[in-house]
MARLUMLO-137721 format. One record per atom (N, C-alpha, C): residue number from 1; atom name; x, y, z. Coordinates in Angstrom, 1 decimal. Example, Ala and Ser with C-alpha at 12.3 -4.5 7.8 and 13.67 -1.06 7.14 Angstrom:
  nr atom     px     py     pz
   1    N   13.2   -5.7    7.8
   1   CA   12.3   -4.5    7.8
   1    C   13.2   -3.3    7.8
   2    N   12.8   -2.2    7.1
   2   CA   13.7   -1.1    7.1
   2    C   12.9    0.0    7.9
END
This chain:
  nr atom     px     py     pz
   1    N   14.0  -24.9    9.3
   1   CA   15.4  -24.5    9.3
   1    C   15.5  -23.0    9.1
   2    N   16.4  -22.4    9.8
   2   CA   16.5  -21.1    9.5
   2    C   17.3  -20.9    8.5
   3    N   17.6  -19.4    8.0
   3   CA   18.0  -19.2    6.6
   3    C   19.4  -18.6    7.7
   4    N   20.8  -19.1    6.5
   4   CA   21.8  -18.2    7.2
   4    C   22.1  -17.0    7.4
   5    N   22.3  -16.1    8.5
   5   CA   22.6  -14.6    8.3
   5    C   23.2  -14.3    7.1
   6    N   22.8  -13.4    6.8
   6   CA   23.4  -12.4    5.9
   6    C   24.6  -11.7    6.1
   7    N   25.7  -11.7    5.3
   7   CA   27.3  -11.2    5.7
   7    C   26.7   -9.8    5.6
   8    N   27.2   -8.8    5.9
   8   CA   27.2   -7.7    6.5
   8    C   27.3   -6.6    5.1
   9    N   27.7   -7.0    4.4
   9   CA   28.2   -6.4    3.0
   9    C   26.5   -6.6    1.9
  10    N   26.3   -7.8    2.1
  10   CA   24.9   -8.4    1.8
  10    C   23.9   -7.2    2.3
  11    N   23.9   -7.3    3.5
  11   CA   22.5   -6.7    4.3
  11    C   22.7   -5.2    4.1
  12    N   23.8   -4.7    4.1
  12   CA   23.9   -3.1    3.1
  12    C   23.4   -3.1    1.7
  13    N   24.1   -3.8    1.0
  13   CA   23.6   -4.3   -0.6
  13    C   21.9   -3.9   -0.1
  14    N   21.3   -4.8    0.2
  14   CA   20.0   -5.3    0.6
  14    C   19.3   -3.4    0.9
  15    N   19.9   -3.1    2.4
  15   CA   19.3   -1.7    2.9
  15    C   19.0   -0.8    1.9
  16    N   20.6   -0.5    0.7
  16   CA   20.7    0.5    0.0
  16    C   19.5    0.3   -1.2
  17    N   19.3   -0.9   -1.9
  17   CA   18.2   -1.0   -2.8
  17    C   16.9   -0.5   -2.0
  18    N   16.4   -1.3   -1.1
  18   CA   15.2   -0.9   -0.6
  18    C   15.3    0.4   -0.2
  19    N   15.9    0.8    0.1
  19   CA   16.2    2.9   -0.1
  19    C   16.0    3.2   -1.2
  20    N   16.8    2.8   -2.4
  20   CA   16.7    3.2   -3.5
  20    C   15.1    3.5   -3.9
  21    N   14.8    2.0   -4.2
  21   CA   13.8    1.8   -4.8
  21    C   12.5    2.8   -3.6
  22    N   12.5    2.6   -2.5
  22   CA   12.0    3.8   -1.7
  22    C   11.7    4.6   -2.6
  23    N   12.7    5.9   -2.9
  23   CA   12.8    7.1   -3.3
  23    C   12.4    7.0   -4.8
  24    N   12.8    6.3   -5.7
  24   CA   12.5    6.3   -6.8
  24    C   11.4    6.1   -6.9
  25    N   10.3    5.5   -6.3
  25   CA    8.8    5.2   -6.4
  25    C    8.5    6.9   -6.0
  26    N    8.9    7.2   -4.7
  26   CA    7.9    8.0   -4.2
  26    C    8.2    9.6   -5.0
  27    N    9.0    9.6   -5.7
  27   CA    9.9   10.7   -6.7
  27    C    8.7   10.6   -7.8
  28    N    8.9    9.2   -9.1
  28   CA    7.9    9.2   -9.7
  28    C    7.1    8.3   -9.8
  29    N    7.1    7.4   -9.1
  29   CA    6.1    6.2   -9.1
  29    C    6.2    5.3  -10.5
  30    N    7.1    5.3  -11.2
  30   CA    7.8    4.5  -12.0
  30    C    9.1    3.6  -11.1
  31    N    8.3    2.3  -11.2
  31   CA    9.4    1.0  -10.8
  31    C   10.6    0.4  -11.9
  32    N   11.9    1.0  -12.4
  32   CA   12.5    0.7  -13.1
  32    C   13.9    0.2  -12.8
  33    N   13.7   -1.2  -12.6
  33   CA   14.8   -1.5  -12.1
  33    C   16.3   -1.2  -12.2
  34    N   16.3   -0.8  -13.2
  34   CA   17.9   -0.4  -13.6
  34    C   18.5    0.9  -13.2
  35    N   17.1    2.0  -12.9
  35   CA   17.5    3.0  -12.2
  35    C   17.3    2.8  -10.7
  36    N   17.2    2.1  -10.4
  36   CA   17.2    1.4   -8.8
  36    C   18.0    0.9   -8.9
  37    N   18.8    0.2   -9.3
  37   CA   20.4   -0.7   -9.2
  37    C   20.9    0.9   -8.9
  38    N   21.1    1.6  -10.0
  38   CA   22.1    2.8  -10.0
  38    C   22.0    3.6   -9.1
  39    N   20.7    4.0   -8.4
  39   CA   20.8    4.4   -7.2
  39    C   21.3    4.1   -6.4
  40    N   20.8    2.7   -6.0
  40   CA   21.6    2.4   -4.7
  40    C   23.3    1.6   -5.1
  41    N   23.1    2.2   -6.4
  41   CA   25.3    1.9   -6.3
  41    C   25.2    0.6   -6.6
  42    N   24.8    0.2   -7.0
  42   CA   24.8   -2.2   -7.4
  42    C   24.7   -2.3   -8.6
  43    N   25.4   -3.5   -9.1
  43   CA   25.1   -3.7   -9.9
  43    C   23.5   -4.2  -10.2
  44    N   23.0   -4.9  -11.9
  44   CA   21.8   -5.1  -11.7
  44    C   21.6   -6.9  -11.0
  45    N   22.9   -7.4  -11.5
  45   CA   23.0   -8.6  -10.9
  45    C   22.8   -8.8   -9.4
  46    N   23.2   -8.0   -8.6
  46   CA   23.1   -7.6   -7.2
  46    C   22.0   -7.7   -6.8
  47    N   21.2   -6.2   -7.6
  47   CA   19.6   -6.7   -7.0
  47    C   19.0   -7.5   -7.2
  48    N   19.2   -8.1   -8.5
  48   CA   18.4   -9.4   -8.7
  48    C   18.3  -11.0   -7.7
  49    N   19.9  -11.1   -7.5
  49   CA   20.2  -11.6   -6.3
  49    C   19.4  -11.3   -5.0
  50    N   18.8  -10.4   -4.5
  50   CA   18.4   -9.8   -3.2
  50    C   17.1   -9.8   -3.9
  51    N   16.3   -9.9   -4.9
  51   CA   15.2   -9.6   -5.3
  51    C   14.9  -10.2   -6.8
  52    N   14.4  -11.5   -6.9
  52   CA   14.6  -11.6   -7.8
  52    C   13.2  -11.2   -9.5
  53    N   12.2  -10.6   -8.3
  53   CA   11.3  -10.4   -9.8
  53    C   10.7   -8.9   -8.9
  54    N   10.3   -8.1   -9.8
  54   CA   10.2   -6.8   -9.3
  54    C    9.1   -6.9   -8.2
  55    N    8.0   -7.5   -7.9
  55   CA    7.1   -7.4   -7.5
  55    C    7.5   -8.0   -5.7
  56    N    8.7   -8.8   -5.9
  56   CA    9.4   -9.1   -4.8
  56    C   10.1   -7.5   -4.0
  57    N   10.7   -7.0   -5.1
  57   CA   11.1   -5.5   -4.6
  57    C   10.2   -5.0   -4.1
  58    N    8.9   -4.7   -4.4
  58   CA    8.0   -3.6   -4.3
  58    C    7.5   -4.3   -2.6
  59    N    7.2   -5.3   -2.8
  59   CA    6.3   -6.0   -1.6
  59    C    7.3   -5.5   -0.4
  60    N    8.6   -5.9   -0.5
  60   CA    9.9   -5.8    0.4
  60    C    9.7   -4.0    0.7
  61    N    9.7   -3.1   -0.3
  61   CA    9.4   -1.6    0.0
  61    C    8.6   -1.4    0.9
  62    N    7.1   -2.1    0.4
  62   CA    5.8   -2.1    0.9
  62    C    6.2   -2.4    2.8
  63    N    6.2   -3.2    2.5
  63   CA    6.8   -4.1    4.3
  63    C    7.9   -3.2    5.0
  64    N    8.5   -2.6    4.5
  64   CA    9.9   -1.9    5.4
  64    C    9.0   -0.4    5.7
  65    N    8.3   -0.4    4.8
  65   CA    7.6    1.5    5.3
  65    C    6.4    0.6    6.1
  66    N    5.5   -0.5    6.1
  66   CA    4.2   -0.2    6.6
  66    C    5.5   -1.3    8.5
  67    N    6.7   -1.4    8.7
  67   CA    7.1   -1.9    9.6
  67    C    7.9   -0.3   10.2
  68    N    8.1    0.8    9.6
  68   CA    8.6    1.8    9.9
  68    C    7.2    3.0   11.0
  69    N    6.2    2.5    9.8
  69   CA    5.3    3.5   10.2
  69    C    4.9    3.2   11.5
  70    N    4.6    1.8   11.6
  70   CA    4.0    0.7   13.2
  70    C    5.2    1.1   14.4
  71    N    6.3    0.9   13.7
  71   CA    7.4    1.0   14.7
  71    C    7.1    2.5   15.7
  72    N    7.1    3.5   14.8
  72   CA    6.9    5.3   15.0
  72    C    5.6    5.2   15.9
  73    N    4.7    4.9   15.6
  73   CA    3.7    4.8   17.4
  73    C    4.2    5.2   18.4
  74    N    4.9    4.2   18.9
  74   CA    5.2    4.0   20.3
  74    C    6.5    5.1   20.5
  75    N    7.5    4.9   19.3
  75   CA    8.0    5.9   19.9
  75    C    8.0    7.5   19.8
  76    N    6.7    7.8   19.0
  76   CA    6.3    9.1   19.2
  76    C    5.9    9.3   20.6
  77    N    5.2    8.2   20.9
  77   CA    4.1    8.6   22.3
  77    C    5.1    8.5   23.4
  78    N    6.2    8.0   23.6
  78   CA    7.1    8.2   24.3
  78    C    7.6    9.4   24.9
  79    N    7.9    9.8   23.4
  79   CA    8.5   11.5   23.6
  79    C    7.6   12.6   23.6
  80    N    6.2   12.3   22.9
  80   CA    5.1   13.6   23.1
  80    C    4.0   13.6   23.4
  81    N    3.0   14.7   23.7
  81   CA    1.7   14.3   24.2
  81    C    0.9   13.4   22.8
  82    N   -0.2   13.0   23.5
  82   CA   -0.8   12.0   22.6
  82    C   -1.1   12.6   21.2
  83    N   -1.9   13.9   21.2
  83   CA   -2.5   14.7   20.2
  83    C   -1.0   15.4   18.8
  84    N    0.4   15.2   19.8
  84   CA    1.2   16.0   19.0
  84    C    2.0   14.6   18.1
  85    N    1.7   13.7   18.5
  85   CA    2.5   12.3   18.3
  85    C    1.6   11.5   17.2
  86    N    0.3   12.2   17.5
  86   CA   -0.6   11.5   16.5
  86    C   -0.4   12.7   15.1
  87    N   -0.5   13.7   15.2
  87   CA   -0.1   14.6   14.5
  87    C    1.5   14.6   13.8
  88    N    2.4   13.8   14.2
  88   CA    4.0   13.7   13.6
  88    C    3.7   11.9   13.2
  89    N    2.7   11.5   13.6
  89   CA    2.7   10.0   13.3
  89    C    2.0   10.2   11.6
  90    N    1.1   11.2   11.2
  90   CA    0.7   11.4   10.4
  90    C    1.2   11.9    9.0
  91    N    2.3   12.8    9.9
  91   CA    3.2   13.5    8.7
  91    C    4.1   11.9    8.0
  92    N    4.1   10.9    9.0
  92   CA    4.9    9.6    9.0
  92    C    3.8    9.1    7.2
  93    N    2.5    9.0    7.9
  93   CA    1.8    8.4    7.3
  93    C    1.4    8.9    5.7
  94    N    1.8   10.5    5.6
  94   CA    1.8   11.1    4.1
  94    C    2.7   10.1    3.5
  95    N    4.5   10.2    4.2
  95   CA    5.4    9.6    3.2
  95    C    4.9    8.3    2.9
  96    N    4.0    7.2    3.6
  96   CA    3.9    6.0    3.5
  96    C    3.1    5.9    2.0
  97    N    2.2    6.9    2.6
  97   CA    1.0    6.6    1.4
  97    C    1.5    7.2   -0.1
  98    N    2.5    8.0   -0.2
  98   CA    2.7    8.2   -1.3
  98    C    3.6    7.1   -1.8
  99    N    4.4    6.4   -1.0
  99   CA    5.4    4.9   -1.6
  99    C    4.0    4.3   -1.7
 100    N    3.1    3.7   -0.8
 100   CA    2.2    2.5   -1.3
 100    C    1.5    3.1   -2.4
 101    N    1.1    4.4   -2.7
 101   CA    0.6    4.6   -4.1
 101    C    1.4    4.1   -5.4
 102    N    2.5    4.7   -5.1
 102   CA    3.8    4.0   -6.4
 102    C    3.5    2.3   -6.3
 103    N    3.9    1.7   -5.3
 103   CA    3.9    0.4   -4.9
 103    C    2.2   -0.2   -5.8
 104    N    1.6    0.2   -5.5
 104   CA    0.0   -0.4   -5.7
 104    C    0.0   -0.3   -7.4
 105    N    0.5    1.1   -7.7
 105   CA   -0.3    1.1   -9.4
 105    C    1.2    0.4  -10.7
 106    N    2.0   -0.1   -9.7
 106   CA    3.2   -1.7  -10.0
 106    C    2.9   -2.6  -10.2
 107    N    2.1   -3.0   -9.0
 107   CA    1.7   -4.2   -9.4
 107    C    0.7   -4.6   -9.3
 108    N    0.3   -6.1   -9.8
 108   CA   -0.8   -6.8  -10.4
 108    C   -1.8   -6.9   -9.2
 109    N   -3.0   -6.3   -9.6
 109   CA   -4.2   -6.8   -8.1
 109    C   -4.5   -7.4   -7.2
 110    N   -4.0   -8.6   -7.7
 110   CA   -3.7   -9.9   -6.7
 110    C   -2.8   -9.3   -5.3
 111    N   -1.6   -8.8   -6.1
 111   CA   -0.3   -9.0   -5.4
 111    C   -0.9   -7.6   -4.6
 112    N   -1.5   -6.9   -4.8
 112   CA   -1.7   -5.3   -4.8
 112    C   -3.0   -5.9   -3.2
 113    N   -3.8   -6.9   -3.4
 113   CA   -4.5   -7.3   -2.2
 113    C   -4.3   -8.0   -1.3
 114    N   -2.8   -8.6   -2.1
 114   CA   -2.2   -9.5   -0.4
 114    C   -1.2   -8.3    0.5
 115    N   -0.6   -7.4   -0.4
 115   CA    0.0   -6.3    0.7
 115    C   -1.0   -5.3    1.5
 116    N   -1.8   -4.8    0.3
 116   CA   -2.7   -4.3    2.0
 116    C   -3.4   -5.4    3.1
 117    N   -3.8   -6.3    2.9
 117   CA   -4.4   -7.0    4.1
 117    C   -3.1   -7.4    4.7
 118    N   -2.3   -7.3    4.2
 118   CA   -1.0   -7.8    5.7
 118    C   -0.7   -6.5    6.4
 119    N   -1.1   -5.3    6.2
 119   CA   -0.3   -3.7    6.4
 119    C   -1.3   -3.1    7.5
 120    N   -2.8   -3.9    6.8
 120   CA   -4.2   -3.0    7.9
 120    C   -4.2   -3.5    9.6
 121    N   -3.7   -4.6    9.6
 121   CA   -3.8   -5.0   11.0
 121    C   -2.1   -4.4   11.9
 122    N   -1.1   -4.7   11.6
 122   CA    0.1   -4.2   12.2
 122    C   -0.2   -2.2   12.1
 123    N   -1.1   -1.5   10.9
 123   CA   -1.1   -0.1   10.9
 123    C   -2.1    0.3   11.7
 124    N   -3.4   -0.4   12.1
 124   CA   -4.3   -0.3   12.9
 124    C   -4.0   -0.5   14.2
 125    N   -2.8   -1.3   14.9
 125   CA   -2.7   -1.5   15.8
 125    C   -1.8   -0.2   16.2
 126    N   -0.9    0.4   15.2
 126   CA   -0.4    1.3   15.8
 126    C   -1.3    2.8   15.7
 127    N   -2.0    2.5   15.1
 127   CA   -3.1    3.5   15.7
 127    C   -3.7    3.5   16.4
 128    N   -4.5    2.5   17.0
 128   CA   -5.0    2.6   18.1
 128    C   -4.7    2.8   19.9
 129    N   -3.5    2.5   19.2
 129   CA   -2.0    2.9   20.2
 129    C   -2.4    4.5   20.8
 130    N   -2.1    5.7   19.5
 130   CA   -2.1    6.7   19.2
 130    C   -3.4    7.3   20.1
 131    N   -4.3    6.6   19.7
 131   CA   -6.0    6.8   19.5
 131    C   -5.9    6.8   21.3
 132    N   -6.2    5.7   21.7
 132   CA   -6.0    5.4   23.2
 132    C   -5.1    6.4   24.2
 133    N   -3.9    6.6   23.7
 133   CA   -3.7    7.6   24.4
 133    C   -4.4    8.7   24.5
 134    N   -4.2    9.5   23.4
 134   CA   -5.2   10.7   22.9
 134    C   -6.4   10.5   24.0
 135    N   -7.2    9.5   23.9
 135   CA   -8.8    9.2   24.6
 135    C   -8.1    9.5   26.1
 136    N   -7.3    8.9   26.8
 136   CA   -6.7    8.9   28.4
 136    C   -6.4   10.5   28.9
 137    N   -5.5   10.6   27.6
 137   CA   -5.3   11.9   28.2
 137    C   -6.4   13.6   28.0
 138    N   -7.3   12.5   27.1
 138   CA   -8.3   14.0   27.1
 138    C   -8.7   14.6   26.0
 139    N   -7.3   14.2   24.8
 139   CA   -7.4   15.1   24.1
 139    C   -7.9   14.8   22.5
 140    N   -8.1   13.4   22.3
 140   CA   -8.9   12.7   21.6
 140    C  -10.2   12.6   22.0
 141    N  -11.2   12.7   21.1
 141   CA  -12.8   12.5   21.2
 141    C  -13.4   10.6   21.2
 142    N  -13.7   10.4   22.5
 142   CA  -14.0    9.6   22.5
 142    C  -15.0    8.4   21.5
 143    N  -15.2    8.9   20.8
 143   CA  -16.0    7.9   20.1
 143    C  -15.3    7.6   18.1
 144    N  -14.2    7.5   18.5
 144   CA  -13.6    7.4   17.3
 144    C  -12.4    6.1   17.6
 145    N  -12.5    5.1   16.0
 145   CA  -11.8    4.1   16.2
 145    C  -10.3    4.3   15.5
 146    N   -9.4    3.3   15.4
 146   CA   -8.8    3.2   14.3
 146    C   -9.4    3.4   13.0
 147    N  -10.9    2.0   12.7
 147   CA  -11.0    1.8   11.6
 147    C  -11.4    3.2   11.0
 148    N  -12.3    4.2   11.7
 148   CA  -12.8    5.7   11.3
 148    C  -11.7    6.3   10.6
 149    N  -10.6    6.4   11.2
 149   CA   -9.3    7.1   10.7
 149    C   -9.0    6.3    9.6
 150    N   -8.6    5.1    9.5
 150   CA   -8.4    4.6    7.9
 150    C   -9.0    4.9    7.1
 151    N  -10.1    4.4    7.6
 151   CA  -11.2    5.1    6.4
 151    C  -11.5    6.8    5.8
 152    N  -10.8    7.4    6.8
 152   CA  -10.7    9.2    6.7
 152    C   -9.5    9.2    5.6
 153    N   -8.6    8.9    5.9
 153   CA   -7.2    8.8    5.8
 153    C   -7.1    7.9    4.0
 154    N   -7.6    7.3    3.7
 154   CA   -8.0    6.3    2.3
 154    C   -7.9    7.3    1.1
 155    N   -8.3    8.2    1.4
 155   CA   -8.4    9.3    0.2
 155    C   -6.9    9.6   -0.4
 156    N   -5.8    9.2    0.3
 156   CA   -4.2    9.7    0.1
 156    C   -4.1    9.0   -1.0
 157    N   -4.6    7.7   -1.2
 157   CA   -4.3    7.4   -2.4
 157    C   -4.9    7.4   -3.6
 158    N   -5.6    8.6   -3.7
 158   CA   -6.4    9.3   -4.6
 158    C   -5.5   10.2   -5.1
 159    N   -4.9   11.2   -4.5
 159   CA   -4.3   12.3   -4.5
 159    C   -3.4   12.3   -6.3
 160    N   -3.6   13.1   -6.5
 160   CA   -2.9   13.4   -7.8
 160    C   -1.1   14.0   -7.3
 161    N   -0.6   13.2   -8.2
 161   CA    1.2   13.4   -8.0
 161    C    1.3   15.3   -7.7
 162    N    0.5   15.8   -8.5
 162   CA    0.8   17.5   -9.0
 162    C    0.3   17.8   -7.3
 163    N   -0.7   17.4   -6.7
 163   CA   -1.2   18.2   -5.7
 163    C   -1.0   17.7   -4.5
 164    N    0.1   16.7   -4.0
 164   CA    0.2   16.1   -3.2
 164    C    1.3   16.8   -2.5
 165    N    2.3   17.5   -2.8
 165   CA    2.5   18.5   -1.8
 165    C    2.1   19.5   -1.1
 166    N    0.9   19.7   -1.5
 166   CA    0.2   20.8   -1.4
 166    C   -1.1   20.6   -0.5
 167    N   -1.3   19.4   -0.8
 167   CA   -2.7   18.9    0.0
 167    C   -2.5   17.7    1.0
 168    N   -1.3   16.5    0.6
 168   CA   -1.6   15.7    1.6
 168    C   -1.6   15.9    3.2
 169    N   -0.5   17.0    3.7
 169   CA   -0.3   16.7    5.2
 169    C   -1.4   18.1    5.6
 170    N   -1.8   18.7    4.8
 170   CA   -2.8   20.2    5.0
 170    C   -3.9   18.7    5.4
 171    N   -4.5   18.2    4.7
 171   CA   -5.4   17.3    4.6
 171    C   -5.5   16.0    6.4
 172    N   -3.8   15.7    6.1
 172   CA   -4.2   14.6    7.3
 172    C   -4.1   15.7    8.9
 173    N   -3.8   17.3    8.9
 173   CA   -4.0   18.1    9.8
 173    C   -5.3   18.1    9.9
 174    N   -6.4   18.4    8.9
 174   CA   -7.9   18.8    9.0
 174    C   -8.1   17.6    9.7
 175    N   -7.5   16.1    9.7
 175   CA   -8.2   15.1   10.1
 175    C   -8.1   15.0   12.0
 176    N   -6.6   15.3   12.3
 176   CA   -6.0   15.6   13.7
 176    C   -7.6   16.2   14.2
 177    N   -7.8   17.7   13.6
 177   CA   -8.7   18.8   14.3
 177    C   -9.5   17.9   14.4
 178    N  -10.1   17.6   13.4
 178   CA  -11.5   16.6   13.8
 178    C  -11.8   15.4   14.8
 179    N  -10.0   15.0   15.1
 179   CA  -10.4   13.7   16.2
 179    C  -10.2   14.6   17.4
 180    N  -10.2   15.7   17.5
 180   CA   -9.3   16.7   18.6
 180    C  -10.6   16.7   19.6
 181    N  -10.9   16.7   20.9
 181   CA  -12.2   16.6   21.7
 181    C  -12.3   18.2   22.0
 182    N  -13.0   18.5   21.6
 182   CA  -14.0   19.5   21.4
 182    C  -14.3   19.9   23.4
END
């Protein structure tokens, strides 16, 4: 059975938390619900209704940025050459990894290993998207996969809060040069 639409008033309610809580992770990486109601303007009864245990929030975060990031592929490569689209898909991928950082050190291990294995296959696919082009048109080095790049790219969520303006997107540029064919 399908679930009934959402009235329209709802599905704002709904957008403006998952914004909220967005920004408030990736600000301080403290999940505190009550300054997430107040952000996104709701009561706390509101979000609870749309969300009813915090880990439901975070997963729903998790899922709207690793569905935002997949989405941005295709339509980067639309509008730019392969090499410049993989380079703005990246700047995409700093903001991700700084929310899944907040998102991961939330919640409990478990919960923390069923969001990445649902994120690596839809994030890999939009890389390889990226990758393939890049390879067609020349300007990717052929012998590099998706998985290479994840595995390059893994260190973001190492990064210390203090130095992550400073180093994440300097860092996923050093990675661009390196897939760049020579």
């Amino acid at each position: 059975m399908n679930a009934a639409p959402r009235r329209a008033d709802a599905a704002e309610n709904r957008a403006r938390i998952i914004g909220a809580a967005r920004a408030v992770i990736a600000r301080s990486g403290e999940v505190k619900l009550n300054a997430i109601a107040k952000e996104a303007g709701v009561g706390q009864g509101t979000l609870y209704r749309h969300f009813p245990t915090r880990e439901a929030l975070l997963a729903e975060v998790y899922a709207y940025d690793v569905n935002e990031l997949v989405a941005a592929a295709p339509a980067l490569l639309a509008e730019y050459e392969p090499l410049a689209a993989l380079r703005l898909w990246f700047d995409r991928v700093a903001d991700y990894a700084r929310v899944k950082r907040g998102v991961f050190a939330a919640v409990e291990a478990g919960v923390q290993r069923d969001l990445a294995a649902n994120s690596h296959g839809p994030i890999g696919d939009a890389l390889t998207a990226l990758l393939v082009a890049g390879k067609a048109d020349g300007t990717i080095r052929p012998d590099v996969d998706a998985r290479d790049v994840i595995l390059l790219i893994g260190y973001l969520s190492r990064l210390d809060e203090a130095e992550w303006d400073a180093r994440a997107r300097h860092l996923l540029r050093l990675v661009v040069d390196g897939l760049r064919r020579r």
